[in-house]
C-alpha positions in Angstrom: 89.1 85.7 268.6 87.2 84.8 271.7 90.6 84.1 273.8 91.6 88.0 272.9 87.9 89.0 274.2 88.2 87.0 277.1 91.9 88.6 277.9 89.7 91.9 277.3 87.0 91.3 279.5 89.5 90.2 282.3 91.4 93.2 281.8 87.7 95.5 282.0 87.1 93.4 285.4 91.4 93.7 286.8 90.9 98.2 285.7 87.4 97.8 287.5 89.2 96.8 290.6 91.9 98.8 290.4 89.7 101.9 289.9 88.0 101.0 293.6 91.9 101.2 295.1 92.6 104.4 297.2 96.0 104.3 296.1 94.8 105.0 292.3 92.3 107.5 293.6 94.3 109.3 295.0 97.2 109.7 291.9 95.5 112.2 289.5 97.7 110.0 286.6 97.2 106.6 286.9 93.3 107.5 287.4 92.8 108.8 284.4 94.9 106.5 282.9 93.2 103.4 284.1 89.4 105.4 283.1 90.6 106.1 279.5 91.6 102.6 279.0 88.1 101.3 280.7 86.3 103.6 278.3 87.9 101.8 275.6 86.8 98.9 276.1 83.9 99.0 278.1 81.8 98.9 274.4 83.8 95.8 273.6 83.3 94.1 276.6 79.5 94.6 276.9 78.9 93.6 273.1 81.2 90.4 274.2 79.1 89.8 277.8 75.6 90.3 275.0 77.1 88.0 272.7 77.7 85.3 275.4 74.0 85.6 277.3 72.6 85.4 273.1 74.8 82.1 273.0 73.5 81.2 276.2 70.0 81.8 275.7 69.8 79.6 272.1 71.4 76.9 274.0 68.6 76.6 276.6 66.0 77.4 273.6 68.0 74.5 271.3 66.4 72.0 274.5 63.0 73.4 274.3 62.3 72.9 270.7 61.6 69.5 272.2 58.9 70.2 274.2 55.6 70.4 272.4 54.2 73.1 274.1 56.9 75.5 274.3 58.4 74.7 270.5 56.5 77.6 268.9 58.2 80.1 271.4 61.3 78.9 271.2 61.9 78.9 267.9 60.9 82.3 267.4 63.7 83.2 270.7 66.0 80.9 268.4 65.2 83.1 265.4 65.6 86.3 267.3 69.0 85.1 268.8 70.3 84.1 265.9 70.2 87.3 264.0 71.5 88.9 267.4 74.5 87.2 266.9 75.0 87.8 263.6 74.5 91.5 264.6 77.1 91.5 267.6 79.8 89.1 265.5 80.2 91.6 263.3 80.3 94.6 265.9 82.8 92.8 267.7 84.8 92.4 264.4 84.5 96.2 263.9 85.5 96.9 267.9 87.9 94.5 267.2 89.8 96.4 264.7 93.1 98.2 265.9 92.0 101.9 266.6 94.6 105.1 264.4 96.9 106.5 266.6 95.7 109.8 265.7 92.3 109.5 266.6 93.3 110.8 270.3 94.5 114.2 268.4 92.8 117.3 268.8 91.7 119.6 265.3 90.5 122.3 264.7 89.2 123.3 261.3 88.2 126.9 260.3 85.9 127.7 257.3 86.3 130.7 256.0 83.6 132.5 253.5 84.8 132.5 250.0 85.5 136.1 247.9 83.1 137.2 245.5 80.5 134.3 246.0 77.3 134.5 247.4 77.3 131.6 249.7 
């Protein structure tokens, strides 16, 4: 899982870049091809990039447990991480899901008022 999220982030960053070109800029196209396909990742990538920094930060807080002074705080941050991660694992696992090729499709639904009812 986190060796397709880091293909994904890399990809975000490469679009990023490629979005700054004036050679993109200037084909109408590949612009909006390259900002559609940001768009959908960009939630993925910044749950990923919220994921790592929770990751990092119980890390740093797992070392200060030591400390006797600091212990109290840091295992409340170590609490609070925790149940962040939980959160974002399972965001990611819903982001992560392969999106219906017919959610780009337009509709268009009409209602109509029934006969003989008073609605």
């Amino acid at each position: 899982m986190f060796e397709k999220l880091n293909d994904v982030e890399t990809r975000y960053e490469q679009i990023n870049q490629l979005l700054c070109e004036q050679e993109v800029i200037n084909s109408r196209e590949q612009y909006l091809k390259f900002t559609k396909e940001r768009a959908d990742i960009a939630e993925l990538v910044e749950t990923y990039r919220l994921y790592r920094a929770a990751n990092e930060r119980i890390e740093e807080n797992k070392e200060l447990v030591n400390d006797p002074e600091l212990r109290e705080l840091a295992k409340e941050e170590l609490d609070e991480d925790r149940h962040l991660i939980e959160e974002l694992t399972s965001k990611i696992k819903l982001l992560l899901l392969p999106k219906d090729p017919n959610d780009e499709k337009n509709v268009l639904l009409e209602i109509r008022a029934g006969a003989g009812g008073n609605e």
